[in-house]
N, C-alpha and C positions, 0 to 999 in steps of 0.2 A: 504494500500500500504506500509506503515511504517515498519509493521510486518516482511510481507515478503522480504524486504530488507533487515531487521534486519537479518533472520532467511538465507538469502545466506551470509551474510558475517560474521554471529554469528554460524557457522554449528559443534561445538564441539557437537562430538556422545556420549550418555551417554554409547553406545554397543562398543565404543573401549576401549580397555583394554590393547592393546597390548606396548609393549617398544618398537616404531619404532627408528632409527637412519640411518640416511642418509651422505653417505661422497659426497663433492661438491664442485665444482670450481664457483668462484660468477657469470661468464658470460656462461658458459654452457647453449645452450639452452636445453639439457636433464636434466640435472638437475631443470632446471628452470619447465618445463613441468612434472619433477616428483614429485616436489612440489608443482606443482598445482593439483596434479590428490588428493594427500593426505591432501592437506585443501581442498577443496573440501567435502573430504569424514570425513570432522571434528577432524583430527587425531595431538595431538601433539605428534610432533618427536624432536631427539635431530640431531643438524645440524654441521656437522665437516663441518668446510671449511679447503680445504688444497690446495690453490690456494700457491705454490713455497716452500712450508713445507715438506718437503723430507721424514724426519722424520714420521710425520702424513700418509705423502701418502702409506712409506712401511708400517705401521701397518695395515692400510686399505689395504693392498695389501694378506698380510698376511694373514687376517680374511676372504678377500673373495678369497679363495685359488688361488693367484697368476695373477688375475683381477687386472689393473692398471686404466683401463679407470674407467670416472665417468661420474652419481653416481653409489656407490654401496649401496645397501639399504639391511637393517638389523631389520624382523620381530623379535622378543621373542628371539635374538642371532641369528637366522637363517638367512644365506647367503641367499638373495630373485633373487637376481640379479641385473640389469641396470632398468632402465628406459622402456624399452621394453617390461622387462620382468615381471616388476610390471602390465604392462597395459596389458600383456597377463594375467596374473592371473584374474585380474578383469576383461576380456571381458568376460573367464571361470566360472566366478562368483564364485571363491574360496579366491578372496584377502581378502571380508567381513569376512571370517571366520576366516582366520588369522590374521586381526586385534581384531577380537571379542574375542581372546583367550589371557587369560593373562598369563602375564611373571613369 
């Protein structure tokens, strides 16, 4: 039983590869919910919070062309989209494979 406990909350993928980066507000419940879908799936990503950072929010506004709401999430540089839109890739069964490719 030990194991397997170990093994849900120990689930870093040896097959991800990718440079995820996620921008978030701490109370968001999509961001909250996108960052459960990606530990889950064993993935370390880098986490902007820009909870009243003006600054941080237009860079992230910028990079996912002109998108303010959050989160916005970023496979290998690539604009992925929202929360939505991550969990639409992975129902596709295409998100593993963009994790699986490195940066």
């Amino acid at each position: 039983m030990l194991k397997f406990i170990n093994a849900l909350f120990n689930r870093q993928s040896e097959q991800v590869k990718a440079n995820v980066e996620i921008y978030t507000w701490q109370t968001c419940p999509y961001c909250i919910r996108a960052k459960m879908l990606l530990w889950w799936k064993g993935v370390k990503f880098t986490e902007y919070k820009i909870d009243g950072d003006a600054p941080a929010r237009n860079k992230m506004s910028e990079r996912a062309n002109g998108k303010r709401t959050v989160p916005q999430i970023f496979i290998n540089n690539q604009h992925i989209g929202g929360c939505d839109d991550m969990y639409k890739l992975d129902t596709l069964g295409q998100l593993d494979s963009l994790l699986a490719a490195s940066s």
